[in-house]
C-alpha positions as CSV (number, residue, x, y, z in Angstrom):
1,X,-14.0,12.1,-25.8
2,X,-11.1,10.0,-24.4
3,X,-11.0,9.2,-20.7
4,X,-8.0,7.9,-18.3
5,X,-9.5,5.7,-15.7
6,X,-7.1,4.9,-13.2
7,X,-8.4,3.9,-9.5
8,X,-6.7,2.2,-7.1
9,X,-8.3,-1.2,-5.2
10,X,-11.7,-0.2,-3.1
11,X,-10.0,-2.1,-0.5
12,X,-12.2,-5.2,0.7
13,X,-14.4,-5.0,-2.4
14,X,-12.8,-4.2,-5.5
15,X,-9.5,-5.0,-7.0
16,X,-8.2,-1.9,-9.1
17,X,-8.7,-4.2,-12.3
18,X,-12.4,-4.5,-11.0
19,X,-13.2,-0.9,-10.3
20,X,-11.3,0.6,-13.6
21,X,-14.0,-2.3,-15.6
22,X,-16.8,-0.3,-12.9
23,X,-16.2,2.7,-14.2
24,X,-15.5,1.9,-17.9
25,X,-18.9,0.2,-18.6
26,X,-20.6,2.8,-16.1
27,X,-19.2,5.5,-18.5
28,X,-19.6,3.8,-21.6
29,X,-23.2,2.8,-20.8
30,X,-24.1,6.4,-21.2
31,X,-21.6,7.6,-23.5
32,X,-20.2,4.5,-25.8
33,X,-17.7,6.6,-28.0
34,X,-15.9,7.7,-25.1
35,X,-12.9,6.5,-25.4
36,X,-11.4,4.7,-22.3
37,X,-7.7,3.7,-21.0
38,X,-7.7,1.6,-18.4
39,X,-5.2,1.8,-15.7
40,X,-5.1,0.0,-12.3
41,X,-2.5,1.6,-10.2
42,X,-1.2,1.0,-6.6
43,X,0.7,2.7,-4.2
44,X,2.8,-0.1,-2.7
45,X,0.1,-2.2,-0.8
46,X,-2.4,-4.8,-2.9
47,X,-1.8,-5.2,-6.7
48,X,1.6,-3.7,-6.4
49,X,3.6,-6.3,-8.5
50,X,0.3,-6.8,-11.0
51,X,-0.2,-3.6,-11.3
52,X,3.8,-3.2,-12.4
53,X,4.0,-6.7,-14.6
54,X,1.4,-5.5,-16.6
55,X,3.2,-2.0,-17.1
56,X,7.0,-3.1,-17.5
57,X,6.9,-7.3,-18.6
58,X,9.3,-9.2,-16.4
59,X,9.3,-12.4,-15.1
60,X,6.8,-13.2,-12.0
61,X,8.2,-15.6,-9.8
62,X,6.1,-17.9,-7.7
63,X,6.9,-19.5,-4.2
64,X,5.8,-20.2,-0.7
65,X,6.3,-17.6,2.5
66,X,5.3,-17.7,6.1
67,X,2.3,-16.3,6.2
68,X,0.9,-13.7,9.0
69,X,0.3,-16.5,11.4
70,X,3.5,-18.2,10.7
71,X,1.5,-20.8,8.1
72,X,2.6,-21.2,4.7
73,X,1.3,-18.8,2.1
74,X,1.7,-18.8,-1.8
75,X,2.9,-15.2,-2.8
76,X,4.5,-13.8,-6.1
77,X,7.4,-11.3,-6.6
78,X,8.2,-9.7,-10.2
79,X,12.0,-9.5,-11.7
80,X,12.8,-7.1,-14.6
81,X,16.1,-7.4,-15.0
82,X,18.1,-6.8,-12.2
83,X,15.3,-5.2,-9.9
84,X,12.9,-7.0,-8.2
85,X,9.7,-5.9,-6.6
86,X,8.0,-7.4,-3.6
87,X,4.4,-6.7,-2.4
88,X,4.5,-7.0,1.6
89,X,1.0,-7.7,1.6
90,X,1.2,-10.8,-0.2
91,X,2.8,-12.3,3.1
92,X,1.5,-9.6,5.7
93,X,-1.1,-8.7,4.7
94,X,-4.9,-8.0,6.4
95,X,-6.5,-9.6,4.2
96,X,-4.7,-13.3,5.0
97,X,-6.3,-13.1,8.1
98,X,-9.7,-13.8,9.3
99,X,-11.2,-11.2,11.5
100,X,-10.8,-13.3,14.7
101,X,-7.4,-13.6,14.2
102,X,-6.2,-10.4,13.9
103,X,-3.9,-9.8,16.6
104,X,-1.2,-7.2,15.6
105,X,1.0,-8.4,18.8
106,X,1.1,-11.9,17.4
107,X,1.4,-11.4,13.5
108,X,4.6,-11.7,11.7
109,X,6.6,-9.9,8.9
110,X,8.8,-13.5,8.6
111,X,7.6,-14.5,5.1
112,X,8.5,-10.6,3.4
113,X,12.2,-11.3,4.3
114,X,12.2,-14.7,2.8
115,X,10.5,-12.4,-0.2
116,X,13.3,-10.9,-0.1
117,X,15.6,-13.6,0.4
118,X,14.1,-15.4,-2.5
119,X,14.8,-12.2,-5.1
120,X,18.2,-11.5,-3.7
121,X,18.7,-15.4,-4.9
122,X,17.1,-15.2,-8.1
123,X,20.1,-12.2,-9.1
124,X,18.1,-9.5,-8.0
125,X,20.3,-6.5,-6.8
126,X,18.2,-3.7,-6.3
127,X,14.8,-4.8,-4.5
128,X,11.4,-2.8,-4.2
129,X,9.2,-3.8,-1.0
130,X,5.6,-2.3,-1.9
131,X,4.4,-1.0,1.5
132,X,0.8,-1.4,2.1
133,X,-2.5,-3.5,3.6
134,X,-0.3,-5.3,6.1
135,X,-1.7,-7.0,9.3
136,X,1.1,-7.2,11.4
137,X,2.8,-4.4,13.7
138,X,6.5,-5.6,14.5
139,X,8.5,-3.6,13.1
140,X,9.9,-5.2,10.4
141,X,11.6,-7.8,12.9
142,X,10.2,-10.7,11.9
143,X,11.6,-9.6,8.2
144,X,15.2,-9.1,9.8
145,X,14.9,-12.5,11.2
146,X,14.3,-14.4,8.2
147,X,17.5,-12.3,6.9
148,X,19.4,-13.5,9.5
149,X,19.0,-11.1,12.3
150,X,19.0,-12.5,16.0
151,X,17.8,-14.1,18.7
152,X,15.3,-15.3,15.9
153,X,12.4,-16.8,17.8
154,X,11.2,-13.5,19.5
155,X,11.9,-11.8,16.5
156,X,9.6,-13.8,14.3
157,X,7.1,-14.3,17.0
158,X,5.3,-10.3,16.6
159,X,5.3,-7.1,18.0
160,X,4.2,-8.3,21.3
161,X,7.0,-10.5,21.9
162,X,10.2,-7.4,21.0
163,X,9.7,-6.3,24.8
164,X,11.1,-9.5,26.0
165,X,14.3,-8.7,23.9
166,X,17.8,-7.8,25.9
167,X,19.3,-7.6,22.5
168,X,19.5,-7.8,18.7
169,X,22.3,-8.4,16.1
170,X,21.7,-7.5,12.8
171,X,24.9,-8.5,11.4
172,X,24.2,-11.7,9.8
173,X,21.1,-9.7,7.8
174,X,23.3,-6.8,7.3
175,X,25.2,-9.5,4.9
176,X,22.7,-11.1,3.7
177,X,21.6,-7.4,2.0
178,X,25.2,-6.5,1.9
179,X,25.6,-4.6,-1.8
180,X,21.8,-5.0,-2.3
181,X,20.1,-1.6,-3.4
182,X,16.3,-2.1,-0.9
183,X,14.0,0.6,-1.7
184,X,10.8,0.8,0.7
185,X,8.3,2.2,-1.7
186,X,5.3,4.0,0.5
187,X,3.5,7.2,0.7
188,X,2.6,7.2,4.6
189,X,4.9,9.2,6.2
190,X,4.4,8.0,9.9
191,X,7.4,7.7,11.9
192,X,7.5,5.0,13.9
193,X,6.2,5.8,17.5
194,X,4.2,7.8,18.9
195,X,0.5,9.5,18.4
196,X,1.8,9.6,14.6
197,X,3.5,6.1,14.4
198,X,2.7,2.9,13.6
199,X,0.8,1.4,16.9
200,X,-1.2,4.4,17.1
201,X,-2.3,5.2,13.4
202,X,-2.8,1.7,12.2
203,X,-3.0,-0.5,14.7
204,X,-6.7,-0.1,15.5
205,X,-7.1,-1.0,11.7
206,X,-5.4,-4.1,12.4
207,X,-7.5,-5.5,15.5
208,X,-5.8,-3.4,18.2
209,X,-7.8,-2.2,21.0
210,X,-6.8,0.8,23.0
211,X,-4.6,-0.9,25.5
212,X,-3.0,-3.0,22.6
213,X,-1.7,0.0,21.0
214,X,-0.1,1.3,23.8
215,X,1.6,-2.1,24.7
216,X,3.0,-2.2,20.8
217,X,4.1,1.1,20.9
218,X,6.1,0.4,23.9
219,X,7.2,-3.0,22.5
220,X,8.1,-0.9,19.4
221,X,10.1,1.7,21.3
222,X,11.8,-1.3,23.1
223,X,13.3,-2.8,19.8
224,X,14.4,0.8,18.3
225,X,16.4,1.3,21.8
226,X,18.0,-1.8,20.7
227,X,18.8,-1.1,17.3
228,X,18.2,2.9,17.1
229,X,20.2,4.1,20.1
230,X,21.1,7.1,17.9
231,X,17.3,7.5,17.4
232,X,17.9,8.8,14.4
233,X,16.2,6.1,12.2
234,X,12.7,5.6,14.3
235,X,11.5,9.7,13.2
236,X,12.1,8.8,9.5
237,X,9.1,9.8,7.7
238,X,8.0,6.1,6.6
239,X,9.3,4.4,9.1
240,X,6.2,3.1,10.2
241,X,4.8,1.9,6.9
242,X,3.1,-1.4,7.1
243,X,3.3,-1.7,11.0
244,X,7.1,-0.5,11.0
245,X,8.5,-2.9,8.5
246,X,9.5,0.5,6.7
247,X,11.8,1.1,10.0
248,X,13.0,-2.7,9.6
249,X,14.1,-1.4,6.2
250,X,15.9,1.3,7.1
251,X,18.0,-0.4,9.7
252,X,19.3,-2.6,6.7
253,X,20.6,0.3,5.0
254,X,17.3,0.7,2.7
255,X,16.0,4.3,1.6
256,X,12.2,5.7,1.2
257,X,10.4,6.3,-1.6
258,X,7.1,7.3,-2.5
259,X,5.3,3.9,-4.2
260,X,3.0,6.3,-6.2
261,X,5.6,7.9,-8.0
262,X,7.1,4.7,-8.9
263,X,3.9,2.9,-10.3
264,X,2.8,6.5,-11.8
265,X,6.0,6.3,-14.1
266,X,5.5,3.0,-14.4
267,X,2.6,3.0,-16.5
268,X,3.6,6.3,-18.1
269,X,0.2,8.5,-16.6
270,X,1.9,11.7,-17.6
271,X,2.0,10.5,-20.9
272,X,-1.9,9.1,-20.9
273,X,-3.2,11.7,-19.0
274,X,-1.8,14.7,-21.8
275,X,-3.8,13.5,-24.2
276,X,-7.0,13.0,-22.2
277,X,-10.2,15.1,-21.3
278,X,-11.1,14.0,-18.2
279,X,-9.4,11.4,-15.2
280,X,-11.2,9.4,-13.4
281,X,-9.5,7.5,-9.9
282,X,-10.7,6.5,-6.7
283,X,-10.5,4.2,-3.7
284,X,-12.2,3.2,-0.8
285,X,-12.6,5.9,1.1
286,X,-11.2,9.8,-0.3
287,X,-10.2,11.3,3.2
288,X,-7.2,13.4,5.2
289,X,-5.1,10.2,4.5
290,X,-5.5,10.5,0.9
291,X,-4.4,14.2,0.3
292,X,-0.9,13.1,2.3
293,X,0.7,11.6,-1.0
294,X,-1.6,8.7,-1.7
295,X,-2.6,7.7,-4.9
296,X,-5.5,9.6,-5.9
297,X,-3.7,12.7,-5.2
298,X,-0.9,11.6,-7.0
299,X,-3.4,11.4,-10.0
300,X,-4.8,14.6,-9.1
301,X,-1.2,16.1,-9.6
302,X,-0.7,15.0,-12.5
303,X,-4.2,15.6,-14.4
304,X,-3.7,19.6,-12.8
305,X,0.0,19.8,-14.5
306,X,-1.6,19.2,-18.1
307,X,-5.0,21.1,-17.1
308,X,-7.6,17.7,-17.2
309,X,-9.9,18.1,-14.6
310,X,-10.0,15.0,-12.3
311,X,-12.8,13.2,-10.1
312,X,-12.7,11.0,-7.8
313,X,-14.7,8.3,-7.3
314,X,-15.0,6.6,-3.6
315,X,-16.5,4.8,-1.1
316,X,-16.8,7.0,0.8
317,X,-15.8,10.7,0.6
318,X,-14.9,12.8,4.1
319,X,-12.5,15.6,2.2
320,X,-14.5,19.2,2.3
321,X,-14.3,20.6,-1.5
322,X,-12.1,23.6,-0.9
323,X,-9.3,20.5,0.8
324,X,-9.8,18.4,-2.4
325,X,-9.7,21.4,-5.1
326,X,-6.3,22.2,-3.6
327,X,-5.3,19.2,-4.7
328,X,-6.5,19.2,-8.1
329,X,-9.3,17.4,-7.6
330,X,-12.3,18.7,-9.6
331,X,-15.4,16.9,-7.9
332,X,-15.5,13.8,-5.5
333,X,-18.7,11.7,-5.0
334,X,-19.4,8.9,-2.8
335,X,-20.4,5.4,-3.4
336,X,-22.1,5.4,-0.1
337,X,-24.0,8.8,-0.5
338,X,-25.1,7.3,-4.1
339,X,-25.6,3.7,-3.0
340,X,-28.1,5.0,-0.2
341,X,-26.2,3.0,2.2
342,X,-22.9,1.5,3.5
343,X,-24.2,-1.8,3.4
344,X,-25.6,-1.5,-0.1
345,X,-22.6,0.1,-1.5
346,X,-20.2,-2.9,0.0
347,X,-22.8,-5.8,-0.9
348,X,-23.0,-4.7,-3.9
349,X,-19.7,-2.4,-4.9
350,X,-19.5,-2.9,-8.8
351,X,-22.8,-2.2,-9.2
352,X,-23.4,0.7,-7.3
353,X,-19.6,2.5,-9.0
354,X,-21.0,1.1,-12.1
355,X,-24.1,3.7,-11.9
356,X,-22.5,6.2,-10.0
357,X,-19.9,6.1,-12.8
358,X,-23.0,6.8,-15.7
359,X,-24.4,9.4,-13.4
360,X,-21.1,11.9,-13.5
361,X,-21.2,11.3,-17.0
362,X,-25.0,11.8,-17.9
363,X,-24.0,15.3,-16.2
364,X,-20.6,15.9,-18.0
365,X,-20.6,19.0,-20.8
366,X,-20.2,17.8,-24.2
């Protein structure tokens, strides 16, 4: 039996190198000729530019960024030849910052520009920004600043700080990017305001209590009147990706694109997934989120175009079956429901995906 294993990160608990190992040895434990291809995938946030250097080579280059809190960070971008790709998170993201210091009004997207900065520098003309796990909610100003964009202090200094702005110029990061193809790679569709936008959606993921998301979404709305008065950029599907930094994107010419698609032919699943029996992916948690593009459905997709049935394994699983079948998923179980409890099934997360992993295939026909 052959087997294409290929989650993405359980996000707190497992990288997507951890949880494809999980499932490997959960499966092999009952089963040791099954034969098992491992592939971690992303869809733009954590792992991004791993997941890719281990699929197309390149070059990763190392060097220092302003972190979320505006202190120094050591991040990682990959260059295969002329295209470089950036993983937001590894300046932005949620997990830089220690629960009592998330603040989404005060974080900062500074350091992804100087990502981006640094790329452009190293000969880089078309650049990827991975979308995903950030901890910030400014709209990609704090990006435009380190690009060039002013006044730069308020810009740098969060989503809080955009409703003191009277005005922005994006000219000098307009030139910075000038003939530079930027490609926000995401599957979250959210615009950027609104009960669908950034603020609203994410925020509360990101610290945010009730009265904070309605101040950033105001402070968001703010800085597009400034630099959207055509409002044509702010309802982009993906504009507010990673706390709007998609929408800062956008207003430097950059386009959308779906981040699963990308790492998908990256690692060449179509091809994997042909010649396999049976896929295996997962994530934290399977829900209403993940049947909007995200990775596991992307998987799904593609096991349903060559007729491999495919199950997810997950933290935790809130997708009814007939939702999921539609998809192409063929079962879904939960780490949680197996586990016995939440706390179990974070405290002890390999383990428990580890036997859930021998369970579905104690019960799989031979």
């Amino acid at each position: 039996m052959r087997i294409v294993i290929a989650p993405d990160k359980f996000a707190g608990t497992l990288t997507a190198v951890e949880a494809a190992e999980a499932i490997a040895d959960g499966w092999r434990s009952v089963d040791p000729d099954t034969h098992c291809t491992l592939v971690p995938l992303s869809d733009g946030g954590p792992g991004f530019v791993d997941v890719l250097h281990t699929a197309l080579g390149g070059t990763l280059v190392a060097t220092e960024a302003t972190g979320p809190l505006g202190t120094p960070v050591q991040a990682r971008f990959l260059l295969v030849g002329q295209t470089a790709y950036v993983e937001s998170a590894q300046a932005c993201g949620l997990h830089l910052l220690p629960a009592k210091d998330r603040n989404p009004e005060t974080t900062t997207t500074y350091g992804v520009g100087e990502l981006i900065g640094a790329a452009i520098d190293r000969g880089a003309t078309t650049v990827v920004v991975g979308l995903g796990g950030s901890g910030t909610n400014d709209g990609g100003a704090g990006m435009l600043a380190a690009l060039g964009a002013t006044p730069a202090e308020p810009l740098r200094s969060g989503g809080g700080a955009l409703t003191g702005l009277d005005r922005v110029d994006l000219a000098a990061a307009r030139a910075r990017v000038a003939g530079i193809r930027l490609i926000a790679a995401t599957d979250v569709d959210n615009p950027l305001l609104g009960a669908h936008g950034a603020s609203a959606v994410f925020g509360p993921q990101k610290g945010a209590d009730a009265a904070q998301v309605q101040r950033l979404d105001a402070a968001l709305a703010h800085f597009a009147d400034l630099t959207d008065p055509e409002t044509t950029l702010r309802a982009t599907p993906g504009a507010g990706a990673a706390g709007g930094l998609g929408y800062g994107l956008l207003l430097l010419g950059g386009t959308v694109e779906s981040g699963v698609r990308r790492v998908l032919g990256a690692v060449g699943l179509d091809t994997l997934v042909a010649s396999a029996d049976a896929v295996i992916t997962g994530e934290g948690s399977f829900d209403s989120q993940s049947l909007r593009g995200k990775l596991p459905h992307g998987v799904a997709q593609t096991a349903s175009r060559h007729g491999v049935p495919c199950v997810v394994l997950a933290g935790r699983v809130a997708v009814a079956e007939e939702e999921a079948a539609a998809a192409g998923v063929t079962a879904a179980h939960s780490l949680v429901e197996s586990a016995g409890s939440v706390q179990a099934a974070l405290e002890h997360s390999a383990r428990e995906l580890r036997r859930l992993a021998a369970r579905v295939a104690a019960d799989w026909p031979r």
